[in-house]
DRENMIMAR-742600 format. One record per residue (C-alpha): residue in three letters; x, y, z. Coordinates in steps of 0.25 Angstrom, whole numbers, plus 5000, padded with zeros to 4 digits. Layout:
BEGIN
Ala	X	Y	Z
...
This chain:
BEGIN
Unk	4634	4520	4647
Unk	4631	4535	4654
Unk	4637	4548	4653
Unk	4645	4543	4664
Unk	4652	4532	4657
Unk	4653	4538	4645
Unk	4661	4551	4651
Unk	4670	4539	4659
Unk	4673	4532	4646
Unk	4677	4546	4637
Unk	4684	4549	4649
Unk	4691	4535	4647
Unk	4694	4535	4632
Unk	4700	4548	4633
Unk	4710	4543	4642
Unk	4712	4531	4630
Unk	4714	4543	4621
Unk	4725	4549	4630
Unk	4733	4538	4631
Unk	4734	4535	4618
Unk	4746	4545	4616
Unk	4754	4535	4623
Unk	4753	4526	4615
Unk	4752	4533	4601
Unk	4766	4536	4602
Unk	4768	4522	4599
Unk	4763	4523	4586
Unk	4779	4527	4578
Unk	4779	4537	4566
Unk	4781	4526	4556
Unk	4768	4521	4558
Unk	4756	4528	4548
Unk	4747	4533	4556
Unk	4735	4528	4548
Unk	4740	4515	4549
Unk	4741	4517	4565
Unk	4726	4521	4563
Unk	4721	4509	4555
Unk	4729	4499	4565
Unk	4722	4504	4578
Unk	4709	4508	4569
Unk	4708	4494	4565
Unk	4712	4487	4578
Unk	4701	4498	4586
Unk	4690	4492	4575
Unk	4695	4476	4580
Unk	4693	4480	4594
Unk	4679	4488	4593
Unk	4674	4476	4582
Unk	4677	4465	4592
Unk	4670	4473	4603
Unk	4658	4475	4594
Unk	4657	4464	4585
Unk	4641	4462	4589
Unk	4637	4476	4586
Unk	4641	4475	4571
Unk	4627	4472	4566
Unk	4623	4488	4571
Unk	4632	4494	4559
Unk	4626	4503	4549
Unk	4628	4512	4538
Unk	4625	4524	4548
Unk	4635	4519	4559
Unk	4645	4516	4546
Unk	4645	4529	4542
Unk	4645	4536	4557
Unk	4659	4525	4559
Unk	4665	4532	4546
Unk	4663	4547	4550
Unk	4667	4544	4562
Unk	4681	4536	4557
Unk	4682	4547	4547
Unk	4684	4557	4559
Unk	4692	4548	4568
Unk	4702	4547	4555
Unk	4701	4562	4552
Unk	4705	4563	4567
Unk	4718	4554	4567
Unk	4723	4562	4555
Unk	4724	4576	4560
Unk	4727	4571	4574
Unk	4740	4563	4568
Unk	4742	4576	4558
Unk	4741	4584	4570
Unk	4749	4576	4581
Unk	4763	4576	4570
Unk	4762	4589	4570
Unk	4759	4594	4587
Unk	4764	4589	4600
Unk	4758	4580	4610
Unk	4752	4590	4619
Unk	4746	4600	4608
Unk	4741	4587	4600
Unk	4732	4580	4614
Unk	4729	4596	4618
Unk	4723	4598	4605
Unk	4715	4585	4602
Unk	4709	4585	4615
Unk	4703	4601	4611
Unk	4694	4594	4601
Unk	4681	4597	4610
Unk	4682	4610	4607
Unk	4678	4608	4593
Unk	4666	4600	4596
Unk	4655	4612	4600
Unk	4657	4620	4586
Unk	4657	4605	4579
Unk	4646	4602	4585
Unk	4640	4615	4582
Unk	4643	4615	4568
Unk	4642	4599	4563
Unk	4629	4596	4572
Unk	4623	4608	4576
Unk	4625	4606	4591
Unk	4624	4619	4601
Unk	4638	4620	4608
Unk	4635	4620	4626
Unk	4640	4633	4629
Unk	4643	4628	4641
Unk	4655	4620	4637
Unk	4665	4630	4630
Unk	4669	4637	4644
Unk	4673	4623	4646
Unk	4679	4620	4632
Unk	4687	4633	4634
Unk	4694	4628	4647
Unk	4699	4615	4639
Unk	4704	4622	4629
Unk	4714	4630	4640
Unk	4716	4618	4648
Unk	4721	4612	4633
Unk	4729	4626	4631
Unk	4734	4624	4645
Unk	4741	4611	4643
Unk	4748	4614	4630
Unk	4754	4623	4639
Unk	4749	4635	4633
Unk	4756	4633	4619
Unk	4746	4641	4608
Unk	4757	4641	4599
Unk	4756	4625	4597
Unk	4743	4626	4592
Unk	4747	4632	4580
Unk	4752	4621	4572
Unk	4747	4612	4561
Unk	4746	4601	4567
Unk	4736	4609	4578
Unk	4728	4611	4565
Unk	4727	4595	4563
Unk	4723	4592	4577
Unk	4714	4604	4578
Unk	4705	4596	4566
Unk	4708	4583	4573
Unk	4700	4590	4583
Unk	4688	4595	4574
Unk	4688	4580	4569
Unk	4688	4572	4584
Unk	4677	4582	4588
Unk	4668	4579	4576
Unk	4671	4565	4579
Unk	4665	4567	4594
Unk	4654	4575	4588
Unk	4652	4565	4579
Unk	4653	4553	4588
Unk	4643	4560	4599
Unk	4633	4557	4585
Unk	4635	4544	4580
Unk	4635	4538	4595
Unk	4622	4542	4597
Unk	4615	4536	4585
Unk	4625	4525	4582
Unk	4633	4513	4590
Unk	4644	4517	4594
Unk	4652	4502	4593
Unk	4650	4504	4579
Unk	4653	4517	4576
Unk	4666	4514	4583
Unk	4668	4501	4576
Unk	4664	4510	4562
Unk	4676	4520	4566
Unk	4686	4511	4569
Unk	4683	4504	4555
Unk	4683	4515	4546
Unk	4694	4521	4553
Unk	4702	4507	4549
Unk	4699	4510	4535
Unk	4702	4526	4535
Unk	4714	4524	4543
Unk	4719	4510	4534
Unk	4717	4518	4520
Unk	4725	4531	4524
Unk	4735	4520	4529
Unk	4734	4513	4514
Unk	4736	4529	4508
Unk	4748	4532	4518
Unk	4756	4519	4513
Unk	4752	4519	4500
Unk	4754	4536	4496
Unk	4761	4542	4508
Unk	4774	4532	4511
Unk	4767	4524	4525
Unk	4768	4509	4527
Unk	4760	4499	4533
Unk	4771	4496	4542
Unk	4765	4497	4558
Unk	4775	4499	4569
Unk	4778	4485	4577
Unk	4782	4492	4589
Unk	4774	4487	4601
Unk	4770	4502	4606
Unk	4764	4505	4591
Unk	4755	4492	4594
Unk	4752	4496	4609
Unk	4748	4512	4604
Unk	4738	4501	4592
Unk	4731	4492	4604
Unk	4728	4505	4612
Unk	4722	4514	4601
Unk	4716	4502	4595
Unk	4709	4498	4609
Unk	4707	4511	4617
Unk	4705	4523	4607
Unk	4700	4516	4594
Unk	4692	4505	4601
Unk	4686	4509	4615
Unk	4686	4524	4612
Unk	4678	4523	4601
Unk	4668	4516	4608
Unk	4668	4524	4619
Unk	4667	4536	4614
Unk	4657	4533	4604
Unk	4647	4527	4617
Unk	4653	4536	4627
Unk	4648	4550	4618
Unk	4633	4544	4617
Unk	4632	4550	4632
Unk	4643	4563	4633
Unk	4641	4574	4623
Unk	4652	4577	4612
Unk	4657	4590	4622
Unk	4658	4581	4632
Unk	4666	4570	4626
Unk	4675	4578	4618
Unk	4678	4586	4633
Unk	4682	4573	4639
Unk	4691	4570	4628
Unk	4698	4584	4629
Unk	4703	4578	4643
Unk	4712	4568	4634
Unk	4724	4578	4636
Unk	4724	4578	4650
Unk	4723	4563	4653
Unk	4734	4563	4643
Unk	4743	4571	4651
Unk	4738	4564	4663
Unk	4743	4550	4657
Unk	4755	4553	4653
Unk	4764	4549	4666
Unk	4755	4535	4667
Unk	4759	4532	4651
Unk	4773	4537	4653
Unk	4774	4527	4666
Unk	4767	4516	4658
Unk	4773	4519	4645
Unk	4787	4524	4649
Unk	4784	4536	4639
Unk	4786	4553	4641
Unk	4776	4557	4652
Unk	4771	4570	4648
Unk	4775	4582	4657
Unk	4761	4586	4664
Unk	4765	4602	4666
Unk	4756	4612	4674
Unk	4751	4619	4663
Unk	4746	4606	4658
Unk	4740	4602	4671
Unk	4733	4614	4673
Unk	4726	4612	4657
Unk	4722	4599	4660
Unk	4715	4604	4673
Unk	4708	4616	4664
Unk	4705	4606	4654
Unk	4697	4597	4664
Unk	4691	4608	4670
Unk	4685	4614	4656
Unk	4682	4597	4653
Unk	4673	4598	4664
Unk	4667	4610	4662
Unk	4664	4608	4648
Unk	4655	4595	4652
Unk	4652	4590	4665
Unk	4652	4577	4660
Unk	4667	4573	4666
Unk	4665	4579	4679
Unk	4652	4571	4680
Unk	4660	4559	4678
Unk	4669	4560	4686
Unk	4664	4567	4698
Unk	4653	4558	4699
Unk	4660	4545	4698
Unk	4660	4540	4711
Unk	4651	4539	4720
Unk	4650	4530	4733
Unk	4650	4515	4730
Unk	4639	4505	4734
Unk	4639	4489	4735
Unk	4629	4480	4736
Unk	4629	4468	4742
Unk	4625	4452	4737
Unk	4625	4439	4740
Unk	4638	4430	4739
Unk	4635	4419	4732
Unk	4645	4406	4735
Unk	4657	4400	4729
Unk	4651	4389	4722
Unk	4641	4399	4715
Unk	4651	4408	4711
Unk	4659	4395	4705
Unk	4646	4391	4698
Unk	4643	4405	4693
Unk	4659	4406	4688
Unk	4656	4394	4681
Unk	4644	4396	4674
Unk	4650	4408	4668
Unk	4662	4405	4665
Unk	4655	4401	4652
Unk	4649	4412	4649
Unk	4662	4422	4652
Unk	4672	4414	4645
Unk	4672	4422	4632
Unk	4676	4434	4639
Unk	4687	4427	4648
Unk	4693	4425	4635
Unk	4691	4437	4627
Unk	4697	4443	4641
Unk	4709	4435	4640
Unk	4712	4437	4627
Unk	4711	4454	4626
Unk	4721	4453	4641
Unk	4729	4446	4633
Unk	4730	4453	4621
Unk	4734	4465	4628
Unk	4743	4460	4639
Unk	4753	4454	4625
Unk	4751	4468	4618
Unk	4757	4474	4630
Unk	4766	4466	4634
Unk	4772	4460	4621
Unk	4774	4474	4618
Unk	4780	4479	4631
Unk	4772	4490	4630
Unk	4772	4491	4646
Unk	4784	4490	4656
Unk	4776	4482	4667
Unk	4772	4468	4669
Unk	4759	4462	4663
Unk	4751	4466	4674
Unk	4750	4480	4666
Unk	4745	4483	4652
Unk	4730	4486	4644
Unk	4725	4473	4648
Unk	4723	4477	4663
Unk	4710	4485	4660
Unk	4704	4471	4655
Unk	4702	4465	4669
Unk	4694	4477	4673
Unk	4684	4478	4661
Unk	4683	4462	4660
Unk	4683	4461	4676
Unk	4670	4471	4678
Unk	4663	4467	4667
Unk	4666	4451	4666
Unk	4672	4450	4680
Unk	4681	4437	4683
Unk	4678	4434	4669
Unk	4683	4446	4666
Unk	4694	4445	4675
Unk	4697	4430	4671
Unk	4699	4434	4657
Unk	4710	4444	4660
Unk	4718	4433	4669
Unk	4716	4423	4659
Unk	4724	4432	4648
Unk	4733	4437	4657
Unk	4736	4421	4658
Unk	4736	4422	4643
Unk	4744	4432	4641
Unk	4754	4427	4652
Unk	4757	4416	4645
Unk	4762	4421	4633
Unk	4770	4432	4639
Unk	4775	4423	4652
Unk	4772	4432	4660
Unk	4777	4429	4676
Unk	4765	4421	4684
Unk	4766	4432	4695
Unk	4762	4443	4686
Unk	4752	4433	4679
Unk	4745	4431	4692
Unk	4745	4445	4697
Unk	4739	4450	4684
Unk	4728	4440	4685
Unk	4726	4445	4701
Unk	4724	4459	4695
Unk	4714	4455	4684
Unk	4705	4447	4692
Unk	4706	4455	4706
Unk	4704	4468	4697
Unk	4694	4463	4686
Unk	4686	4453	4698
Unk	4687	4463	4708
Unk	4679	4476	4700
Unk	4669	4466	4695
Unk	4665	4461	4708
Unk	4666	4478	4714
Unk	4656	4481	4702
Unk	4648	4470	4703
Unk	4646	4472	4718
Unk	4645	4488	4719
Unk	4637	4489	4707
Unk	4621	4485	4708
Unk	4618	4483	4695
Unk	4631	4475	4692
Unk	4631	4483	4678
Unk	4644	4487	4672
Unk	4646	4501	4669
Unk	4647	4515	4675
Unk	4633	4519	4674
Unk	4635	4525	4688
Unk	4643	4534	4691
Unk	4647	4526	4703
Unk	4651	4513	4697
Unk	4663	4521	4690
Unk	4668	4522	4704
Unk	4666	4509	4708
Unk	4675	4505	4695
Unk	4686	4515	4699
Unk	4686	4510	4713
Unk	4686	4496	4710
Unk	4697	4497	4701
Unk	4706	4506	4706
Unk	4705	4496	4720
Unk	4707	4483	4712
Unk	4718	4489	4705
Unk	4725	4493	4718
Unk	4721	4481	4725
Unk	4726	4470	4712
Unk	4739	4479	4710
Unk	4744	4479	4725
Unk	4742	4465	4725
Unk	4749	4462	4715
Unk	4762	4470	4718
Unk	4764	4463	4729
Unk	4764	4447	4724
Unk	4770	4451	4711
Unk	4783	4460	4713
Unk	4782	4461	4698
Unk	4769	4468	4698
Unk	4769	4484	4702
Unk	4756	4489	4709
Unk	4755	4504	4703
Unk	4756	4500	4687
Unk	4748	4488	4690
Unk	4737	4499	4696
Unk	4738	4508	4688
Unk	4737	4498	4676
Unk	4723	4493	4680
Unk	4717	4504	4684
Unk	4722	4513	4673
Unk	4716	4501	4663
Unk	4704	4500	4670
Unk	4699	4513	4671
Unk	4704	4519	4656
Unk	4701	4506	4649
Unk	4692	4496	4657
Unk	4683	4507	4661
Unk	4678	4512	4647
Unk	4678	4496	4644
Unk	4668	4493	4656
Unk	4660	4506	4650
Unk	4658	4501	4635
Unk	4657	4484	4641
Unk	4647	4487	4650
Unk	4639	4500	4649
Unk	4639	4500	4636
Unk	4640	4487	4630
Unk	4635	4481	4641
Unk	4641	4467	4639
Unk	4638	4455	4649
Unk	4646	4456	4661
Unk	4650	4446	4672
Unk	4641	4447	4687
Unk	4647	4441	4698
Unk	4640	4431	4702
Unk	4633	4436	4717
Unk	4627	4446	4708
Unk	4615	4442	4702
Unk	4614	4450	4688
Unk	4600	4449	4679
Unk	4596	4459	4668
Unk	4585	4468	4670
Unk	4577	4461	4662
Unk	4577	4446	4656
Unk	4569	4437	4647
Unk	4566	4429	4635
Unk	4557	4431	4623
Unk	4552	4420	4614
Unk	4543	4420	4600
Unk	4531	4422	4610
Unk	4528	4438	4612
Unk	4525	4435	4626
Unk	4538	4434	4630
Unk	4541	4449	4624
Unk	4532	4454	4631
Unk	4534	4449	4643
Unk	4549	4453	4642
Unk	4544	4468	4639
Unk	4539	4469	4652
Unk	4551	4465	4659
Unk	4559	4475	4651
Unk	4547	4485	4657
Unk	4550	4480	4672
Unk	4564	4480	4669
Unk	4565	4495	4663
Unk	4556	4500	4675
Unk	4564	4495	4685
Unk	4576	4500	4679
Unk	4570	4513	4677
Unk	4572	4512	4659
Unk	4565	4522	4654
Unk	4552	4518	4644
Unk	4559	4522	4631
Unk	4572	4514	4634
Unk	4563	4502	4639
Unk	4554	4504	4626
Unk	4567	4503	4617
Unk	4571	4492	4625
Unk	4558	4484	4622
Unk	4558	4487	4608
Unk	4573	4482	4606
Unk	4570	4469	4612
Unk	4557	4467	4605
Unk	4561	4469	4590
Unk	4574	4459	4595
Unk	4564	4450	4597
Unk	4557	4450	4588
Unk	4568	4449	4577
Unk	4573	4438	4584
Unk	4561	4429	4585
Unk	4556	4431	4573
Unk	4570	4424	4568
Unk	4571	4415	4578
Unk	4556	4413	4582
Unk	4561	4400	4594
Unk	4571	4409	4599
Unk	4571	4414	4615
Unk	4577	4428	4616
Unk	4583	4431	4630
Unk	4584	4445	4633
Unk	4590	4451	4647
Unk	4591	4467	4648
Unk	4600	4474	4659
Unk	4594	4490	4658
Unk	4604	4500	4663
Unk	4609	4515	4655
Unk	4608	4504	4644
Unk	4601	4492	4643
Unk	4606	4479	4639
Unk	4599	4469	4631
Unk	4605	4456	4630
Unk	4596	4446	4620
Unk	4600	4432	4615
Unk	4594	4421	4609
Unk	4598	4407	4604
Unk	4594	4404	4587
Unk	4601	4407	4575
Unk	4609	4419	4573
Unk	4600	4433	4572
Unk	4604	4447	4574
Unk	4591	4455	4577
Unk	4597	4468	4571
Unk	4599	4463	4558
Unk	4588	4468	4547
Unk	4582	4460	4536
Unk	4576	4467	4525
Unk	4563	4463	4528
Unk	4563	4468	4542
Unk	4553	4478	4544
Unk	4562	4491	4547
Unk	4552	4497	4558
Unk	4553	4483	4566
Unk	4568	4486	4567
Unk	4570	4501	4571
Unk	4571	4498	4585
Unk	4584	4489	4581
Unk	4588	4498	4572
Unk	4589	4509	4584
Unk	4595	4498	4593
Unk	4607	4495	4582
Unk	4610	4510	4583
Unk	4606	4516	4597
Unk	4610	4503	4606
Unk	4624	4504	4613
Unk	4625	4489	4609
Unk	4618	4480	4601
Unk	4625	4466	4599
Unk	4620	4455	4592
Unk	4631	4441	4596
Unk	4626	4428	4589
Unk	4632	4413	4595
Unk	4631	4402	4584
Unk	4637	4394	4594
Unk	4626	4395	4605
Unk	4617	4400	4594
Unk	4615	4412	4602
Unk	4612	4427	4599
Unk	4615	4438	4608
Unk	4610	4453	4606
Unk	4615	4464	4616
Unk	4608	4478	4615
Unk	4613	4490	4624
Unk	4602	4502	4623
């Protein structure tokens, strides 16, 4: 991830954060609000653990203690924003949560000891009028109790970002994240417990579907992927900065309330000219503050290049399809079964008022189509099949929703693969951000026209606007963390021919290491790595090795590295399972400090073992 990326993906959470409104207002009055908590802290925690499952073994006392301080605040948060939102109306509730950045130059002042930038505050001022501006000028509302809670809901959401601008830094943040969300379960489940037990509450949850729908998005979107994002997405913007970008959560708001009222069939709000006028004085002061927006978004696009290969035959693209179909299967299914998953939540529910072209399943063929392509793309139509049975679903609309999946999900993969040079998946360029826009938005287009005209059931504009909406707010900041950050294992067509940067094997005999230093060396010079990160890469691999061989001294360890804004070390070896991480007591502790570094600093470091294939797999992100 760049400072570019990381700008799109606070941009993107923000949005998640806006929207929420919508749905909060399923949540009835009958329900404790700590018991809403623990229910979508606890599914969040589920959904972040099965992510990061192979990470566990990087846990430590320090990122333990960093996960509580920070559930402590996000706990602290919740409480003064739910004393504070019973007390205020809508608009002075989002007007004054999103002026928390204001507080974060004395904070940061007074708890770390960091120089304000002077040059900032003109900018801060004008935010503050745009905010004044649309609560239409009322002062008076201000002065209120509850303005006093979400006042120090504020002070706690801006140490949090201070606080979070630290630990993500030192610490990983799939940890952190997964730390949070646990120790929020437990805070959250015990006030529960005291609420029932001393203050008259129940146990008793709301059936309604809305109640469960308002769970599945907060659990998914704002406990799960914004929490992840933000804790990767603040190692490259500054605390200012990000907190500026979240100021802009009132405007996208205000902006999205005629989309949810068309989607929904709820109030719109009424956008008046004095609320325009603050959310244009509010950009303008966002932009001054930082540049770090306008840099995003004015340089996004640039003109697109392609580059031209050789076609390779029919009967090579049905051996190749073949020969992976092995190795993708798992992903077809995992694919299959989240679609599906979705698809019933949203339908079962009625929770939408169109057919089963539309719901939060369609930013899955974009995600799983650019990183996994017609495997990707496969597993989406396989659990629209899935799901199809179940809900009986007509065969017209069956087989216009697999058209979309695969033209939509086939279609970006092989624009991506045939504009992009390096075939790499992510938005280190400025550039391929346009080429994802473009490729979507003509898909889309494309797929939704098609479709209205051989399915009279099937409207072109909410189909459009469901897959691009998807695609951009939710499939966007998922292609960021899979494959910029995470950097998982993605499908290459198969006229393109994609080999690491560096590949090899070491055995017990020291000649091999050495000669596979070299080849990191020629690698890194031609890639243009600079010596410290090359050194550091060495080191890594070196004390693997060793660890490794001296446990399984018949072993052959094959490595392949991919160098990029992060490089990616991919290591497997067949024998009994080993994780190389784990310390014994009678390691020498100085032979370990270069692992000890990488269980903190790396932005992944997974350790997967196979006792069916007797295989272990380390992937390391640096």
């Amino acid at each position: 991830m760049n400072k570019f990326e990381a700008v799109i993906s606070l941009c993107i959470i923000t949005f998640f954060a806006s929207i929420q409104y919508a749905f909060l207002g399923g949540v009835p009055s009958s329900v404790s609000q700590f018991g809403y908590l623990t229910i979508t802290n606890g599914a969040g925690f589920i959904i972040v653990l099965l992510f990061f499952f192979g990470e566990l073994f990087r846990l430590d006392k320090k990122q333990i203690f960093q996960s509580f301080i920070l559930s402590l605040e996000q706990v602290a948060f919740n409480v003064f924003l739910i004393l504070g939102a019973g007390k205020t109306g809508a608009t002075v509730t989002s007007c004054l949560l999103s002026a928390y950045f204001v507080f974060i130059p004395p904070l940061a002042l007074l708890l770390f000891r960091e120089k304000p930038d002077l040059k900032s505050f003109p900018g801060i001022a004008i935010v503050l009028t745009g905010l004044f501006f649309m609560m239409n000028c009322e002062a008076s509302a201000l002065l209120s109790e509850g303005v006093l809670y979400l006042v120090l809901a504020d002070i706690v959401i801006a140490i949090t970002i201070l606080t979070i601008s630290r630990y993500s830094t030192s610490s990983n943040p799939s940890i952190i994240a997964m730390g949070q969300l646990f120790f929020s379960l437990i805070i959250s489940a015990a006030c529960w417990i005291v609420e029932v037990l001393f203050f008259g509450k129940s146990f008793a949850l709301s059936i309604e579907p809305s109640f469960w729908i308002c769970v599945l998005y907060v659990s998914l979107f704002i406990r799960g992927l914004y929490s992840i994002v933000q804790l990767y997405a603040m190692r490259y913007v500054s605390p200012l900065s990000s907190s500026l970008i979240f100021s802009t959560e009132i405007i996208m708001t205000m902006l999205m309330s005629p989309v949810l009222a068309f989607i929904f069939g709820t109030e719109k709000e009424i956008i008046t000219p004095m609320k325009a006028i603050g959310a244009g004085i509010m950009v303008a002061g966002v932009l001054l503050a930082d540049n770090s927006v306008y840099t995003a978004i004015i340089k996004g696009f640039k003109k697109l290049t392609q580059t031209k290969s050789e076609k390779k035959s029919i009967t090579e693209l049905i051996k190749y399809l073949a020969s992976e179909s092995k190795k993708w299967w798992p992903i077809v299914i995992s694919i299959a079964v989240i679609y599906t998953g979705l698809d019933l939540i949203v339908q079962k529910m009625n929770f939408l008022q169109y057919t089963s072209l539309i719901g939060l399943k369609n930013f899955l063929p974009v995600t799983s189509g650019l990183l996994w392509g017609i495997w990707g793309a496969a597993g989406c139509c396989l659990g629209c099949l899935f799901s199809s049975l179940i809900m009986n679903t007509p065969s017209n609309i069956v087989l216009a929703e697999c058209f979309c999946n695969l033209f939509i999900g086939v279609g970006l993969w092989l624009i991506w693969h045939s504009t992009v040079k390096t075939h790499y998946i992510g938005f280190n360029k400025k550039r391929h951000f346009g080429i994802f826009i473009l490729s979507l938005f003509s898909l889309s287009i494309i797929s939704s026209y098609l479709i209205s005209i051989f399915s009279s059931e099937s409207d072109f504009l909410p189909v459009f606007i469901s897959f691009t909406t998807m695609g951009l707010f939710v499939a966007l900041p998922l292609i960021i963390l899979f494959g910029s950050l995470l950097h998982v294992q993605t499908a290459i067509p198969s006229k393109y021919q994609f080999n690491p940067d560096v590949k090899g094997s070491i055995t017990s005999d020291s000649h091999t290491l050495a000669v596979f230093n070299e080849q990191i060396e020629e690698g890194a010079s031609i890639k243009n790595i600079g010596i410290k990160r090359m050194f550091e890469v060495q080191s890594c691999i070196e004390e693997i090795c060793i660890r490794i061989l001296n446990e399984l001294p018949e072993t052959t360890i094959n490595i392949s590295i991919v160098f990029g804004n992060a490089i990616s070390v991919r290591i497997s070896y067949k024998g009994k399972p080993y994780n190389p991480f784990h310390m014994k007591v009678s390691d020498d502790a100085l032979s370990m400090t270069g692992l000890k570094i990488l269980r903190h600093r790396a932005l992944r470091a997974s350790v997967l073992t196979s006792r069916k294939r007797n295989e272990t797999r380390i992937h390391i992100v640096i």
